[in-house]
BAFI-3210 file (N, C-alpha, C; in Angstrom, 3 decimals, decimal comma, padded with zeros to 6 digits):
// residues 190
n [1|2|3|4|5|6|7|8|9|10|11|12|13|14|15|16|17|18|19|20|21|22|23|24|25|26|27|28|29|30|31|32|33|34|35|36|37|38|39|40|41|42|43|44|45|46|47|48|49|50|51|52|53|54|55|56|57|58|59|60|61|62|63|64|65|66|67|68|69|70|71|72|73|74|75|76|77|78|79|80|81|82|83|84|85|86|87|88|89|90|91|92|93|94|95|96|97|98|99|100|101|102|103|104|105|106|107|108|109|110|111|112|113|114|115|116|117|118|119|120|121|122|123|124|125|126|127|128|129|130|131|132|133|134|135|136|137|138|139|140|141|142|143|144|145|146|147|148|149|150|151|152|153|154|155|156|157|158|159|160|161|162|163|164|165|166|167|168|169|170|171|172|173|174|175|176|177|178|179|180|181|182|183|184|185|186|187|188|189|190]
n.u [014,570|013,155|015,101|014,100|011,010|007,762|005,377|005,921|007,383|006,022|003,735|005,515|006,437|003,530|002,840|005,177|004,696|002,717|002,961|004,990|003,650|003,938|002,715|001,065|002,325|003,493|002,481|004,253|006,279|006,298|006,177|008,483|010,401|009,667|011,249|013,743|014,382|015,126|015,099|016,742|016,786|018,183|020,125|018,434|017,182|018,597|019,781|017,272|017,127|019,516|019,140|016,737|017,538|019,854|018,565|017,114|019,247|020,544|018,854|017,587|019,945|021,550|019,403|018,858|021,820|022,663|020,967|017,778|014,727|012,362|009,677|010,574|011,793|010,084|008,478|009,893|009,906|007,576|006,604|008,618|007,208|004,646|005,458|005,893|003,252|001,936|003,416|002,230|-000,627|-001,188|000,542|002,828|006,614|008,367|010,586|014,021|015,163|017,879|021,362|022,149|020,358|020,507|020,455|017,741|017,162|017,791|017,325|014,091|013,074|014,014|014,537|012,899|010,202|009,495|011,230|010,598|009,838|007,788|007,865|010,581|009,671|008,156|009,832|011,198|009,431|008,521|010,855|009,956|008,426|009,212|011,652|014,934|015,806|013,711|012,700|014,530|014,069|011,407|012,259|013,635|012,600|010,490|011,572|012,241|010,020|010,023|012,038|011,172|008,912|009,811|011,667|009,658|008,758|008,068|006,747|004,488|003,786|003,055|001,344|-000,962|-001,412|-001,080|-003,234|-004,639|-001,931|-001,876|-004,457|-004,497|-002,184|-002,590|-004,948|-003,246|-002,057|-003,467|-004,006|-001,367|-000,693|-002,819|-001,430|000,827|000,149|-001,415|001,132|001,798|000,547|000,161|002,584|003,240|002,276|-000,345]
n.v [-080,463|-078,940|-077,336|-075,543|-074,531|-075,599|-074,088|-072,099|-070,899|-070,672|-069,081|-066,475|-066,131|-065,423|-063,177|-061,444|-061,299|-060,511|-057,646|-057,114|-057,367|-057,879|-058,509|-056,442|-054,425|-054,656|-053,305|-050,341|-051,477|-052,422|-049,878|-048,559|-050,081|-049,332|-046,716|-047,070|-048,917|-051,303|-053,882|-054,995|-057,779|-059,852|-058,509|-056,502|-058,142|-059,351|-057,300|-056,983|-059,233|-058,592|-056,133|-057,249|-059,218|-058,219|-056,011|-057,377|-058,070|-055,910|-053,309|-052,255|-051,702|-050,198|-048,188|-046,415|-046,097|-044,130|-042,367|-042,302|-043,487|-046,036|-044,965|-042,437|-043,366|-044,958|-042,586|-041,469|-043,422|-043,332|-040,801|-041,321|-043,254|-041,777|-040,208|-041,780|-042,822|-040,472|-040,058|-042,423|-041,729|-038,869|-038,486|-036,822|-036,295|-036,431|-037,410|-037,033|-038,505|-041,075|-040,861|-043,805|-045,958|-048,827|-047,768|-047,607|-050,487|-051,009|-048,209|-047,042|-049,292|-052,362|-050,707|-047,903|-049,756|-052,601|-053,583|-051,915|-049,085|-050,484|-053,341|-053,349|-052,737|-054,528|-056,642|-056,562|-056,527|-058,895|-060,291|-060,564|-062,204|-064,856|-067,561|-066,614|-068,289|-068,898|-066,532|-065,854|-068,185|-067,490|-065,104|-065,603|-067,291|-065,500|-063,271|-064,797|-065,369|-063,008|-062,548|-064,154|-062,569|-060,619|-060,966|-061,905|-059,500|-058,643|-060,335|-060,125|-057,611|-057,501|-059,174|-057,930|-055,527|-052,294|-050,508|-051,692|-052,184|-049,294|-048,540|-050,381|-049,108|-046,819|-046,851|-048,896|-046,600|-045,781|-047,152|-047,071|-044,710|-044,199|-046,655|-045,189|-042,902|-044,319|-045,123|-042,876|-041,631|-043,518|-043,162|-040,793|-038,611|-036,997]
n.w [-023,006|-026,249|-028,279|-030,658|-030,589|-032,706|-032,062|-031,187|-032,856|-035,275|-034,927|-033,942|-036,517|-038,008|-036,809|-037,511|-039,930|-040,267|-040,293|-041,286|-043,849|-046,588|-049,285|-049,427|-049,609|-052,337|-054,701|-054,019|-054,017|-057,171|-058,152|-056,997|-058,166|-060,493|-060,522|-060,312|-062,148|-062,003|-058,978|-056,598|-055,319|-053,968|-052,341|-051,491|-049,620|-048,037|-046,471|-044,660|-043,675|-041,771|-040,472|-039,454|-037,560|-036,488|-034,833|-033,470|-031,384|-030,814|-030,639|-028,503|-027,348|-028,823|-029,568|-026,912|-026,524|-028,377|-027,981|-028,421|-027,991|-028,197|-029,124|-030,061|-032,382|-034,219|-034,847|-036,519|-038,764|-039,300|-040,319|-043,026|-043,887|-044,440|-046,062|-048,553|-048,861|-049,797|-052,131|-053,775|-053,936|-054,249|-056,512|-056,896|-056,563|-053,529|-052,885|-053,927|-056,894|-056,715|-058,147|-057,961|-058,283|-057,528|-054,881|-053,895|-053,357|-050,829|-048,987|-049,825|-049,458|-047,770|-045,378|-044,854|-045,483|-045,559|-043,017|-041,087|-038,607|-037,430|-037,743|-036,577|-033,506|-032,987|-032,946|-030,588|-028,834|-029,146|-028,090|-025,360|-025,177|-026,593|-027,181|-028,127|-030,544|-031,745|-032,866|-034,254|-036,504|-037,461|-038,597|-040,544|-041,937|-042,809|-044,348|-046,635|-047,658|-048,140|-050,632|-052,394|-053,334|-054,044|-055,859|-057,875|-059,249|-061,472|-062,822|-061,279|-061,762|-064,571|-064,540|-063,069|-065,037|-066,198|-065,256|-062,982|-061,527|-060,780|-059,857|-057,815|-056,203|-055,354|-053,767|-052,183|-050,809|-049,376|-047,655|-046,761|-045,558|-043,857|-041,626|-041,539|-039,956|-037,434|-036,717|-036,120|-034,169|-031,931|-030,638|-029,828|-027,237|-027,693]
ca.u [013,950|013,810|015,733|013,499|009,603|007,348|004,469|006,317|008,007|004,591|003,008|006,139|006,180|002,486|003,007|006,054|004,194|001,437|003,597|005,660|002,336|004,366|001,568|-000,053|003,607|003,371|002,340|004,678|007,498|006,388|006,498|010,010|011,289|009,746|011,597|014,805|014,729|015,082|015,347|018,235|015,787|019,310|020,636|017,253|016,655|019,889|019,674|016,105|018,107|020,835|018,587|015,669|018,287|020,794|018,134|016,959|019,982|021,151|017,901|017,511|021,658|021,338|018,882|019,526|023,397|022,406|019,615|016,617|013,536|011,532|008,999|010,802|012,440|008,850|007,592|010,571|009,629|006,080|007,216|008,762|005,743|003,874|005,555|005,746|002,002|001,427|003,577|001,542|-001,917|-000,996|001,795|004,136|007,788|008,664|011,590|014,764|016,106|019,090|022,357|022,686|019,048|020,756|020,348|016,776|016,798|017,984|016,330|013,418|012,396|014,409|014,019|011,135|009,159|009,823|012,125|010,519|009,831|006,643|008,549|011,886|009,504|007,380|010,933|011,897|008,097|008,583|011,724|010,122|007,790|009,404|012,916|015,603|016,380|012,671|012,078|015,564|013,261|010,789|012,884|014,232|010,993|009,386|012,903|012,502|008,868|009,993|012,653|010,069|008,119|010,537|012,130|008,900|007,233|008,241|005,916|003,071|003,538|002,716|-000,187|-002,007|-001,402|-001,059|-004,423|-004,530|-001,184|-002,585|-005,500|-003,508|-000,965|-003,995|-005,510|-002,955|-001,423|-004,161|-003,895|000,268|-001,215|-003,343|-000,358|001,360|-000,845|-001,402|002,042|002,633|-000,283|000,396|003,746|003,047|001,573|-000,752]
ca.v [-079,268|-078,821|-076,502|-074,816|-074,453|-075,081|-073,277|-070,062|-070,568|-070,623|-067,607|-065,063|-066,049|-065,219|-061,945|-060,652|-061,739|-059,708|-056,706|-056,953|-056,973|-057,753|-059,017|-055,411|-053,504|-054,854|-051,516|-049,615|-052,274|-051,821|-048,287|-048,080|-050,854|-048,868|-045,796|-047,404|-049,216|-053,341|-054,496|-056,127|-058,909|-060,611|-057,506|-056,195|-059,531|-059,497|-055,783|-057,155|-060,680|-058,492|-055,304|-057,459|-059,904|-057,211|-055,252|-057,977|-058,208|-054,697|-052,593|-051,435|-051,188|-049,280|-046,655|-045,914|-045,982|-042,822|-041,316|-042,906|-043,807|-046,466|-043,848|-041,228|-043,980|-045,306|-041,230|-041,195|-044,444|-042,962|-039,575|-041,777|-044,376|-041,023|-039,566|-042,739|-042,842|-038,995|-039,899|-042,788|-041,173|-037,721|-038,926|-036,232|-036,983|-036,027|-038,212|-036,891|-039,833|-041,112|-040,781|-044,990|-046,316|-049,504|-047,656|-048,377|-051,737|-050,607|-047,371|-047,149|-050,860|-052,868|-049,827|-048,831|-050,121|-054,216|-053,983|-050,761|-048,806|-051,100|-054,523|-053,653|-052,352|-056,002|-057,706|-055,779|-057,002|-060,549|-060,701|-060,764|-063,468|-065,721|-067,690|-065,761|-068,895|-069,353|-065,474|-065,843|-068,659|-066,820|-063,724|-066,588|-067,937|-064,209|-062,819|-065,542|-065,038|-061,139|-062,438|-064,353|-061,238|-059,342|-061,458|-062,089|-058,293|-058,044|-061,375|-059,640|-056,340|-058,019|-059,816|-057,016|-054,605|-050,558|-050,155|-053,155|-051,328|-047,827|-048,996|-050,636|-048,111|-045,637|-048,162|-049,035|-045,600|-044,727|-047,980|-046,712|-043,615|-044,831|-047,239|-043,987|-042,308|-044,851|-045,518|-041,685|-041,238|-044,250|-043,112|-039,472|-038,210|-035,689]
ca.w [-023,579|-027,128|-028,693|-031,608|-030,628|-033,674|-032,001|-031,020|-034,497|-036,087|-033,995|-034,253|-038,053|-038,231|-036,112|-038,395|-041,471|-040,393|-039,491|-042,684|-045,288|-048,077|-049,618|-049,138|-050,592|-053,975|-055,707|-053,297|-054,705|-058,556|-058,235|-057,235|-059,407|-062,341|-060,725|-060,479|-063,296|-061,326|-057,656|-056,244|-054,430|-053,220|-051,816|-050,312|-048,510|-046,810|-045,604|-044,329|-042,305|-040,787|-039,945|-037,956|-036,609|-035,421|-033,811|-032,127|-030,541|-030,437|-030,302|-027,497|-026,233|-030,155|-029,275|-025,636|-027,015|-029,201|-026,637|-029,289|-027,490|-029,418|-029,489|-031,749|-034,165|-034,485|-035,408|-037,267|-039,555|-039,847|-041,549|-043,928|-044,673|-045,009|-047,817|-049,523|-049,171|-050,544|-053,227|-054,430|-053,523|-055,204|-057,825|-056,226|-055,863|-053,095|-052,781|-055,012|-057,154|-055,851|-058,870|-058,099|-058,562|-056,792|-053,331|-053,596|-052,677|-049,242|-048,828|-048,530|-049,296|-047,004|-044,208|-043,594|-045,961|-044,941|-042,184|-040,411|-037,585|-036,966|-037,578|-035,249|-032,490|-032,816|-032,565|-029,267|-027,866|-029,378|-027,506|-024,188|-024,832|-027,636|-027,255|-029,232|-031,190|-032,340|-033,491|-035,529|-037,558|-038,406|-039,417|-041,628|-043,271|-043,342|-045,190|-047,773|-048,559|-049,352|-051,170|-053,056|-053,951|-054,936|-057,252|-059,187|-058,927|-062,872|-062,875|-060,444|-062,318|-065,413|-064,156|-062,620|-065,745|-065,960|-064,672|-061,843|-060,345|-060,624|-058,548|-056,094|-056,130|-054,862|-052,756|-050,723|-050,105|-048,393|-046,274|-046,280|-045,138|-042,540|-041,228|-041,111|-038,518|-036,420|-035,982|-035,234|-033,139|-030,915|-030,239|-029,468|-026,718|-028,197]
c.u [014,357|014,332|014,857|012,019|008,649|006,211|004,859|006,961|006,766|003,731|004,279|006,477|004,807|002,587|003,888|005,678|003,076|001,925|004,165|004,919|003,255|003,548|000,936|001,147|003,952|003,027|003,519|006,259|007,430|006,642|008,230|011,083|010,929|010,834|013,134|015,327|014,735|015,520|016,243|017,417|016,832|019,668|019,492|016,871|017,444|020,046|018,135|016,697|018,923|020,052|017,613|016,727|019,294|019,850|017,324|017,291|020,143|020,065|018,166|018,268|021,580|021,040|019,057|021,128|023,184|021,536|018,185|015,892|012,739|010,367|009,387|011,400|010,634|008,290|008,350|010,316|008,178|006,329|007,596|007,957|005,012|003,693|005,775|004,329|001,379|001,918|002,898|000,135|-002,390|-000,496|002,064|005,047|007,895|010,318|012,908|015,418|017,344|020,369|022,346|020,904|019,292|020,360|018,420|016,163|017,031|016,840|015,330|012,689|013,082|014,050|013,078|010,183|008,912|010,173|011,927|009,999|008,581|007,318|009,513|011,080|008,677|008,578|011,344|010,537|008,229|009,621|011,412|009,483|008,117|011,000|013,516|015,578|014,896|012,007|012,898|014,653|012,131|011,295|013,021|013,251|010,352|010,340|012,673|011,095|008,920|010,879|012,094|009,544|008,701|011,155|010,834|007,949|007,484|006,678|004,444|002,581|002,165|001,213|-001,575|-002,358|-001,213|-002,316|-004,648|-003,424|-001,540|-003,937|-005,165|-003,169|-001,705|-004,563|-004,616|-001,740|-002,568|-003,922|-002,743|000,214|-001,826|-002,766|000,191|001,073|-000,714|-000,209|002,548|001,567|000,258|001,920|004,277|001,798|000,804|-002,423]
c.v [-079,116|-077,032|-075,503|-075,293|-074,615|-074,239|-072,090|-069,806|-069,775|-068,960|-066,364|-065,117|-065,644|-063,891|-061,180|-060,742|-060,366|-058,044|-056,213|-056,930|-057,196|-057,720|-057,362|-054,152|-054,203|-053,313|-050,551|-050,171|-052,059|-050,326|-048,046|-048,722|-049,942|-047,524|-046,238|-048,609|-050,802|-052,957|-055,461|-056,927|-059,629|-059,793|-056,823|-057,510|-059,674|-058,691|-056,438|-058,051|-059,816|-056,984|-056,153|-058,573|-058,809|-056,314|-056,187|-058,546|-057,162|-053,836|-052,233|-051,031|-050,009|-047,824|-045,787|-045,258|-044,320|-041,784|-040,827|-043,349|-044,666|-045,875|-042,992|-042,196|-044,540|-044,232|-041,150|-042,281|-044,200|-042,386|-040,287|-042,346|-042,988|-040,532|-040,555|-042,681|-041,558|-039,510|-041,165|-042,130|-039,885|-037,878|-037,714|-036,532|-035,667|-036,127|-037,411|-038,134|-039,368|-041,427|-042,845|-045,303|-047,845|-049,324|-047,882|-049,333|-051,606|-049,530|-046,874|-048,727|-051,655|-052,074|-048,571|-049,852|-051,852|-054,203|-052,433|-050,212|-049,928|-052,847|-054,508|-053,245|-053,473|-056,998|-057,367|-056,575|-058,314|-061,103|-061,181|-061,569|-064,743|-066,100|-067,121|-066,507|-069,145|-067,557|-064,943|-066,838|-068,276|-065,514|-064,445|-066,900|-066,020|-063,664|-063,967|-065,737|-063,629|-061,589|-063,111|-063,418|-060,774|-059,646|-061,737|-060,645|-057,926|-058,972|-060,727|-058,353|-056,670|-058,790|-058,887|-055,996|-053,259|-050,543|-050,706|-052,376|-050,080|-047,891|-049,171|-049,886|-047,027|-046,142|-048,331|-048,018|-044,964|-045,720|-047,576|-045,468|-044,019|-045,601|-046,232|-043,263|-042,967|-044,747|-044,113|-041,676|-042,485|-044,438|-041,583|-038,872|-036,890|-035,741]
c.w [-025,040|-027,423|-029,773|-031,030|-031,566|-033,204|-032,040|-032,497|-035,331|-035,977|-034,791|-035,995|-038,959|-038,165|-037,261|-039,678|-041,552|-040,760|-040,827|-044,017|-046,428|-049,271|-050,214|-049,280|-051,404|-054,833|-055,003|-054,201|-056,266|-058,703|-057,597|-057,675|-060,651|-062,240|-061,134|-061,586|-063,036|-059,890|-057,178|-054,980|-053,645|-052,017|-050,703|-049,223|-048,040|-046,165|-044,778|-043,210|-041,459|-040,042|-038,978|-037,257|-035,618|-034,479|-032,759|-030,843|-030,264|-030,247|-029,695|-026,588|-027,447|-029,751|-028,350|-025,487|-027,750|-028,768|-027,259|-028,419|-028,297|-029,670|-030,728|-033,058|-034,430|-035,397|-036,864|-038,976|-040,021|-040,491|-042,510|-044,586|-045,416|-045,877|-048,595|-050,027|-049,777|-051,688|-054,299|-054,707|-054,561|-056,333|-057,693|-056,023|-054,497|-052,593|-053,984|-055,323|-056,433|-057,846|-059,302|-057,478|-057,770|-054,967|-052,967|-052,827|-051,085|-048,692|-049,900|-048,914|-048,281|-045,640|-045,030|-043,919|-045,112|-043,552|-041,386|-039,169|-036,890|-036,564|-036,484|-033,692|-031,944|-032,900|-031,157|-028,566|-027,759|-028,448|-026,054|-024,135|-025,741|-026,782|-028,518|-030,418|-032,252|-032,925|-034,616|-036,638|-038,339|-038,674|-040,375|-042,620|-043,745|-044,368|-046,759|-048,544|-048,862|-050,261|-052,850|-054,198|-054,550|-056,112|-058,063|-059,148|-060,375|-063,440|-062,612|-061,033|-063,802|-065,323|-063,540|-063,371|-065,108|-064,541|-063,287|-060,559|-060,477|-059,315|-057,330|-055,580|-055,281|-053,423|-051,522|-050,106|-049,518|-047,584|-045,611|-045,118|-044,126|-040,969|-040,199|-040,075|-037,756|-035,960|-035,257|-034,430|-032,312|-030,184|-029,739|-028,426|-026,351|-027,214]
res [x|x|x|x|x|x|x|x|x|x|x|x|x|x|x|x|x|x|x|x|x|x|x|x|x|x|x|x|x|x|x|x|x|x|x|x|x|x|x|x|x|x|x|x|x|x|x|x|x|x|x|x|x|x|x|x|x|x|x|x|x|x|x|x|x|x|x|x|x|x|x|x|x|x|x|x|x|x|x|x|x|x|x|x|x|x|x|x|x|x|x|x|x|x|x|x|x|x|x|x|x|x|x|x|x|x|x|x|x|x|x|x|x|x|x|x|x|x|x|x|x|x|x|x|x|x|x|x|x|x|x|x|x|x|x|x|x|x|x|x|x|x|x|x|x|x|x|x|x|x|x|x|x|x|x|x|x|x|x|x|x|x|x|x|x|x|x|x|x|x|x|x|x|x|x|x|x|x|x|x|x|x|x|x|x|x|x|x|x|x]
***
């Protein structure tokens, strides 16, 4: 039997790719590099490896451990997407800077934004049909195409101009927004 799968590799690297949109938080990422001034792309991509690896071990001893339901951390990871997405949509802070413009890279890009209620609740699912050893590889490959991104979003900023991320920035807080809903409606039984 081998040991690493490339199909299930392939698949749950597709799945968490999908899940994680990086691709589709680019404006979400310029907008809080311009707030904080740069992105610690080293630092956020390692909070990203040790948050979806540890919860794919600890999840669900985690939440049950604290008397979390993956239901309410799910609602709870929406509320957040949501006001991310008002505050692109409107250009409202709602957010108060943080004193150390460093904490950024953690919150809220590493959690929720990357590494959020939608991703750890598609590692808890992946778990029951993937081997562990083949959903740690693609945490691995998906972690290193954000780390990718993030190190060149001065690059992507630059290439899309003022106007280009203003668009976006609009654009895909309503998709953030949209995200947002679903994930609270399908986790609330209203």
């Amino acid at each position: 039997m081998d040991i690493f799968n490339i199909k299930e590799i392939i698949s749950v690297t597709m799945i968490l790719f999908a899940i994680i949109d990086i691709m589709g938080a680019i404006p979400v990422i310029i907008e809080l590099r311009q707030k904080a001034g740069h992105i610690q792309s080293e630092k956020a991509s390692v909070a990203v490896l040790i948050l979806m690896v540890g919860f794919l071990y600890a999840g669900n001893g985690l939440l049950s451990l604290i008397g979390i339901d993956i239901a309410s951390f799910a609602i709870a990871g929406s509320l957040v997407i949501f006001f991310i997405a008002m505050e692109m949509i409107l250009g409202i802070k709602f957010f108060k800077e943080d004193d150390v413009p460093d904490t950024v890279s953690i919150v809220p890009l590493a959690f929720p934004l990357i590494a959020g209620a939608g991703t750890m609740t598609t590692l808890l699912s992946l778990k029951s049909q993937y081997q562990t050893q083949n959903i740690i590889v693609g945490i691995v490959l998906n972690t290193l195409f954000v780390y990718l991104v993030l190190k060149n979003v001065k690059w992507l900023e630059k290439l899309l101009g003022k106007t280009g991320v203003s668009i976006l920035r609009k654009a895909f807080g309503v998709i953030l927004l949209a995200i947002a809903i679903k994930l609270f409606r399908s986790n609330t039984h209203l």
